[in-house]
C-alpha positions as a printed Julia matrix, in Angstrom:
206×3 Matrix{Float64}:
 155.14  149.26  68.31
 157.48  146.52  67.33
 155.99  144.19  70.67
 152.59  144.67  68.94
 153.84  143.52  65.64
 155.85  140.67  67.45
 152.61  139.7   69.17
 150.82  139.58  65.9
 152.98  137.96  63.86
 153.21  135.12  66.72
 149.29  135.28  66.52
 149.23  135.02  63.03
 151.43  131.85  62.87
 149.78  129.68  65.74
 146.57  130.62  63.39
 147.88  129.52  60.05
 149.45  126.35  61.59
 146.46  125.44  63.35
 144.78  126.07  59.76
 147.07  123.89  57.99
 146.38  121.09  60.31
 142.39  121.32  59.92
 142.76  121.43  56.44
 145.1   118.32  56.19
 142.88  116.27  58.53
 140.28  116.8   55.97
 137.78  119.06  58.76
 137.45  122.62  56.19
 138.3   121.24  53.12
 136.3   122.39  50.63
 133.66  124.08  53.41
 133.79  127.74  52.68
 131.93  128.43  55.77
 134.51  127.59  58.0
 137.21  129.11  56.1
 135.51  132.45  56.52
 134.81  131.86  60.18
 138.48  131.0   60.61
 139.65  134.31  59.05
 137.03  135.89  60.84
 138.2   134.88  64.19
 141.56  135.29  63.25
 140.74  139.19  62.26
 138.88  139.98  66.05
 141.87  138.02  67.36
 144.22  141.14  65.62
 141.75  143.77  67.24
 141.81  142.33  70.87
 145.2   142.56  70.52
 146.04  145.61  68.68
 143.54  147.3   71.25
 144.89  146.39  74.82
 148.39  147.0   73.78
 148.01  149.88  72.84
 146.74  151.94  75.75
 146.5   155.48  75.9
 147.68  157.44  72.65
 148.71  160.88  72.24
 149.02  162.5   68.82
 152.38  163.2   67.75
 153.69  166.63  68.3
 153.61  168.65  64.95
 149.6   167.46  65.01
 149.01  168.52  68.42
 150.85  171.97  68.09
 148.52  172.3   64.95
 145.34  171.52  66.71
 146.53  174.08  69.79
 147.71  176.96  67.51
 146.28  180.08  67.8
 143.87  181.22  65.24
 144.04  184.3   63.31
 142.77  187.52  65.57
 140.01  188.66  65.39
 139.2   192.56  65.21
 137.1   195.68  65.8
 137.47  199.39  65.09
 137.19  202.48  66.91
 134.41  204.97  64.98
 136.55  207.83  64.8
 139.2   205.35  62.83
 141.94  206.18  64.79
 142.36  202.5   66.65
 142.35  198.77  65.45
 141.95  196.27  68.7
 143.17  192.9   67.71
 141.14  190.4   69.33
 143.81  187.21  69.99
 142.13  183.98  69.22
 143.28  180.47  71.45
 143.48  177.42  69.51
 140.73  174.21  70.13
 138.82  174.21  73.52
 140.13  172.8   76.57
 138.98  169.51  77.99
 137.97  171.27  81.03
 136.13  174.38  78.71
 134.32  170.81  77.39
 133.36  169.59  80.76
 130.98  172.51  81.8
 127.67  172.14  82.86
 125.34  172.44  80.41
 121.31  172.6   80.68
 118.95  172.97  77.69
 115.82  174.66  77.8
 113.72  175.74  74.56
 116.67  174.79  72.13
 119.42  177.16  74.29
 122.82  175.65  75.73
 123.15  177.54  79.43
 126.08  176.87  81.5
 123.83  176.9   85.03
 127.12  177.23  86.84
 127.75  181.18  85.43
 124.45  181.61  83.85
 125.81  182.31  80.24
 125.61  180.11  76.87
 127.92  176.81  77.43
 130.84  176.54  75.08
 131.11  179.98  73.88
 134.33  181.01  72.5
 136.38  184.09  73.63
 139.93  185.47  73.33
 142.91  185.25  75.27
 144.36  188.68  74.9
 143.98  192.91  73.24
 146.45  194.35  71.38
 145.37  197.88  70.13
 147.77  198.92  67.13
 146.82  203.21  66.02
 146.2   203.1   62.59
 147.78  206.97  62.23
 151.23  205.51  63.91
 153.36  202.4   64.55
 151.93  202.93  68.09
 150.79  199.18  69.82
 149.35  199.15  73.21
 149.22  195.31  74.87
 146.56  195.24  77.8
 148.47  193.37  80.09
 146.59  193.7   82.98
 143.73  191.6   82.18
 142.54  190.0   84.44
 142.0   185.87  83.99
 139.54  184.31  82.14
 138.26  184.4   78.87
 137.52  187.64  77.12
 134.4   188.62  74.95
 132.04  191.3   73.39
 134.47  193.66  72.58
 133.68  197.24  71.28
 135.13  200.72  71.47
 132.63  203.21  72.87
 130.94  205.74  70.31
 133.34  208.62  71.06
 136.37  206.19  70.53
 137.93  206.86  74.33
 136.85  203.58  76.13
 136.8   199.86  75.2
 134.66  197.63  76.78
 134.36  193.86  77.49
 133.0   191.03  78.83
 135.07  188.28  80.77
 134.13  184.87  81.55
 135.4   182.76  84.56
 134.28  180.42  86.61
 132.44  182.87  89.03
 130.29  184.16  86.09
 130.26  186.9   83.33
 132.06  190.38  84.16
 132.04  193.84  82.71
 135.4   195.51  82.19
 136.53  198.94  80.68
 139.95  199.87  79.49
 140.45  203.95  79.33
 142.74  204.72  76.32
 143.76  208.47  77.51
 144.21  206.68  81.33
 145.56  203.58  79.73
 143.9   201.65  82.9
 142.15  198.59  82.78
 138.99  198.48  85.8
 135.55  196.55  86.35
 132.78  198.66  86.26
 130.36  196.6   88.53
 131.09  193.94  91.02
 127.84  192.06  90.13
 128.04  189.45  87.73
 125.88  189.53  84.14
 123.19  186.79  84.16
 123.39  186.3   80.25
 121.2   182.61  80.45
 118.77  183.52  77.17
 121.63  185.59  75.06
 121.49  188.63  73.23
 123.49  191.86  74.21
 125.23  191.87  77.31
 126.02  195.84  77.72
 125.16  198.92  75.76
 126.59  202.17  75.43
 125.35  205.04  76.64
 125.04  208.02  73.73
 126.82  210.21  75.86
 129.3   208.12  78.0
 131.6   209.33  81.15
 134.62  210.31  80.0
């Protein structure tokens, strides 16, 4: 920063001598024109400057832990009220989350790489908390990738959910009574034109 300010105070004085010296020889005086050209030169002359010395920026650190905190969790509740799963939020998008492929067709965004909407947000983690008991369960054996579509079955035993990688859209099950996390099918969820992903049977396995 203080080279930069060195540079343009060195700029700024080469400028306003080379002014002076116009002005005294009698070349701007009283031409209004020129005067405004000079300062207008002398202002791109600031920019040029100001621009290749800078190079690349980064944000300072309090602003870029702002922008990449977490966001509140979301959450979803079992029917039979017995279980809250908190639905951990990440902070912005990556650059590489960004950088997907995206087609459009008919007014849709489809990543044609996983054949699922492009830039769809997700969470990064489950925490179920019992809402009878201080009881918390963390599913820490999820697998990678980002995690959507979450929803307890209808008799309040099972939690499903999607999860998004870069081989395509997956559909997982975590067991509460088991407390086991497993994929339920090893082919992948073409989910190009939206809408529901997985539904519940009335009367699921136990």
């Amino acid at each position: 920063m203080r080279l930069i300010i060195r540079i343009i105070l060195q700029q700024l004085k080469l400028w306003h001598t080379a002014y002076n010296l116009a002005c005294n020889s009698g070349i701007y005086y009283g031409n209004k024109k020129m005067e405004y050209l000079f300062l207008s030169l002398l202002l791109i002359s600031f920019g040029i400057h100001a621009q290749s010395d800078l190079g690349y920026q980064t944000p300072p650190k309090i602003m870029a832990d702002l922008v990449d905190a977490p966001r509140r969790p979301g959450a979803t509740i079992s029917d039979d009220k017995r279980w809250v799963a908190l639905l951990h939020r990440p902070g912005a998008q990556s650059i590489s989350e960004l950088a997907q492929p995206e087609e459009k067709l008919a007014g849709l965004r489809i990543n044609s790489a996983i054949f699922a909407p492009s830039r769809s947000t997700g969470y990064t983690g489950i925490e179920l908390r019992s809402l009878q008991d201080d009881k918390r369960i963390l599913l820490a054996d999820l697998p990678e990738g980002k995690v959507m579509n979450v929803s307890f079955s209808p008799n309040s035993k099972n939690l499903a959910f999607i999860l998004e990688n870069a081989d395509g859209l997956s559909l997982w099950n975590y067991n509460l009574k088991a407390g086991k996390t497993r994929r339920i099918a090893d082919n992948y969820i073409n989910a190009s034109l939206g809408g529901r992903k997985y539904r519940w049977k009335i009367a699921e396995a136990e």
